[in-house]
C-alpha positions in Angstrom: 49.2 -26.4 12.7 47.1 -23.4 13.5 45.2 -24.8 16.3 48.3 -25.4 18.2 49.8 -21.6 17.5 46.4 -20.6 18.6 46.7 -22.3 22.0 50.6 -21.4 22.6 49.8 -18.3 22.5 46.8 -18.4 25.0 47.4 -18.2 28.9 46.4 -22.0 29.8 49.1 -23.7 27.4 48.8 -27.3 25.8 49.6 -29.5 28.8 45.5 -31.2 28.2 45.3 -30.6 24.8 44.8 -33.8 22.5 45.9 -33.9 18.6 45.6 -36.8 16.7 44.3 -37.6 13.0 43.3 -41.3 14.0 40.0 -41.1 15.6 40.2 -44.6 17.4 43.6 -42.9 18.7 42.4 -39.9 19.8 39.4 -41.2 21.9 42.0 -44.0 23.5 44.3 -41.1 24.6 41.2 -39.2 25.7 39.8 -42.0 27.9 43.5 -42.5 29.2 44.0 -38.3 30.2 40.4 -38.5 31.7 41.2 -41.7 34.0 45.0 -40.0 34.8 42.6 -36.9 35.6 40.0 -38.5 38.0 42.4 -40.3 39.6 44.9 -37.4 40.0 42.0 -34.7 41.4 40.6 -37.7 44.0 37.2 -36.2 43.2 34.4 -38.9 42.2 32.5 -37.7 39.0 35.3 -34.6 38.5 34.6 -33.0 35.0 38.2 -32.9 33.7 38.9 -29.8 31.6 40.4 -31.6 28.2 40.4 -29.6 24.7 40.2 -32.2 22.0 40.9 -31.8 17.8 
């Protein structure tokens, strides 16, 4: 997939990134990295940085 070349070759990597053709699936695992990030940064209201296809 392009996209994901694209972002190996960038300097922040793919740990946050999201893929996924289902889009019921992809906004489940998107809720899930968000909650994992809130709870993760202890910040109430934290903007997590997430890049989602």
């Amino acid at each position: 997939d392009m996209v994901r070349e694209i972002l190996k070759k960038g300097y922040r990597g793919t740990k946050k990134t999201i893929y996924d053709k289902d889009p019921k699936r992809l906004v489940e695992r998107l809720i899930k990295l968000i909650k994992k990030e809130v709870i993760m940064a202890n910040i109430p209201n934290r903007a997590p940085r997430i890049i989602i296809f």
